[in-house]
C-alpha positions in Angstrom: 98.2 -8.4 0.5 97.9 -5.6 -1.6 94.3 -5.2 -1.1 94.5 -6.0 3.0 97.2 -2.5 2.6 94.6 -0.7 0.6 91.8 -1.7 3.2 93.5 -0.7 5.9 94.6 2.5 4.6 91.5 3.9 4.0 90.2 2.4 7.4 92.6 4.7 9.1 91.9 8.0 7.0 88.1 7.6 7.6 89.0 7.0 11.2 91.4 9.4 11.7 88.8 12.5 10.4 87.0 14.0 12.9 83.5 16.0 12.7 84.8 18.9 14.6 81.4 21.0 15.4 83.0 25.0 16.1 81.7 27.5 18.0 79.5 29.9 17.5 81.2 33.2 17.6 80.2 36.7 18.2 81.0 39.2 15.7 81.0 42.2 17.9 83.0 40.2 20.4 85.6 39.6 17.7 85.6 43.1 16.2 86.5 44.7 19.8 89.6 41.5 20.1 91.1 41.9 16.0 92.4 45.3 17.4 95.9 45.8 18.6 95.5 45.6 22.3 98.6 47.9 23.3 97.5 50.9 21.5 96.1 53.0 23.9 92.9 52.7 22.8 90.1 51.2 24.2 86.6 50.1 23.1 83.8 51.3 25.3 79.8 51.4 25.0 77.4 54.0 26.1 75.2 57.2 25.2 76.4 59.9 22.7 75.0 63.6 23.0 76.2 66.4 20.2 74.9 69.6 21.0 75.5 71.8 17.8 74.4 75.1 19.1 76.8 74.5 21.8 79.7 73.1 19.7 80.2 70.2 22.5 79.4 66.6 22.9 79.4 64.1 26.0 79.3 60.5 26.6 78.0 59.0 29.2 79.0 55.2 30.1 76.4 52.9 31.7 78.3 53.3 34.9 77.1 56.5 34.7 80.6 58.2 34.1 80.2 61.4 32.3 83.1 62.0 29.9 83.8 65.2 27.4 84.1 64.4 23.8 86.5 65.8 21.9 84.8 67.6 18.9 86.8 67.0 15.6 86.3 64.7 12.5 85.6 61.4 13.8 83.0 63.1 16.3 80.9 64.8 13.5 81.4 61.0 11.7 79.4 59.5 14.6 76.8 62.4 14.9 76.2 62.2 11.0 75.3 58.3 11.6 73.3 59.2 15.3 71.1 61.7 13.6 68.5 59.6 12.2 68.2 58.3 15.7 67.3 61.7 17.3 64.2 62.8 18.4 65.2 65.9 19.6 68.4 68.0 20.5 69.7 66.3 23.1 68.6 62.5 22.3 71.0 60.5 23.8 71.9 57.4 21.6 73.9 54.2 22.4 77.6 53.6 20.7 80.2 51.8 20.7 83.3 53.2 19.7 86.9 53.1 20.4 88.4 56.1 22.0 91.6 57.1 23.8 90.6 58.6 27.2 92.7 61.7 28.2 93.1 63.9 30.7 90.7 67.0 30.6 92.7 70.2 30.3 90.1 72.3 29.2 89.2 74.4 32.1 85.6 75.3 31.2 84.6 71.6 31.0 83.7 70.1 34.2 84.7 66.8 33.9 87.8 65.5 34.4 88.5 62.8 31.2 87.9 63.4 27.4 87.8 60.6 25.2 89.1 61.2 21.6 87.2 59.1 19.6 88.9 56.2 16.7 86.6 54.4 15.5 82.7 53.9 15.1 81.6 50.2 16.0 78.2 50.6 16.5 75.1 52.8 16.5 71.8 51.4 17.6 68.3 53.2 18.4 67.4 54.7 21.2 64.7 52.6 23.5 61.7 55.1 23.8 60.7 53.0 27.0 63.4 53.8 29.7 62.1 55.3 32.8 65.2 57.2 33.4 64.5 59.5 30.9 63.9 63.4 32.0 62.1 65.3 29.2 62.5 69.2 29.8 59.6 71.6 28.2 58.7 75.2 29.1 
């Protein structure tokens, strides 16, 4: 009887594992999702332009939304990691950051929203081969 228990026992644990197979996950997918949702921030992807003569930088999103950037720490952060990307002055290079957008109140800026920028996601190189790219010489 005792051996009929022991039988059965180990029947049921073999039966009662599954082989769960998980997901694949995407990291980036995950990164933008482990933030608080309700904090006013919001992740968003697009082109980066820091003109330093100028003092100001834009961002332009790939609806083609043209945004200010507000110029403090966390800006010169991302321009110190877009530089090696540049090719010239006003290189535009895709990021992904997460920014509050705010209302523009500066009235020498033409656009309407700023975005304050949080945190750096991602930096990735420039493609060389889009057509929608204007090159200005003299």
């Amino acid at each position: 009887m005792k051996k009929i228990a022991i039988i059965l026992l180990t029947l049921v644990s073999f039966l009662s594992c599954k082989n769960d197979t998980k997901p694949e996950t995407n990291l980036e997918d995950n990164r933008a999702k482990s933030y608080d949702q309700n904090d006013g921030y919001i992740t968003i992807k697009g082109e980066f332009v820091y003109d330093e003569n100028q003092n100001a930088a834009v961002f332009q999103s790939p609806n083609g939304t043209i945004y200010s950037v507000v110029v403090d720490d966390n800006m010169h952060q991302l321009n110190k990691e877009v530089k090696p990307f540049k090719e010239n002055l006003y290189t535009s290079v895709p990021v992904t950051v997460r920014v509050k957008k705010i209302k523009n109140t500066n009235p020498n800026i033409e656009w309407e929203y700023a975005l304050e920028i949080k945190d750096i996601l991602k930096v990735e190189k420039p493609n060389t081969n889009k057509e929608d790219v204007i090159k200005l010489s003299n």
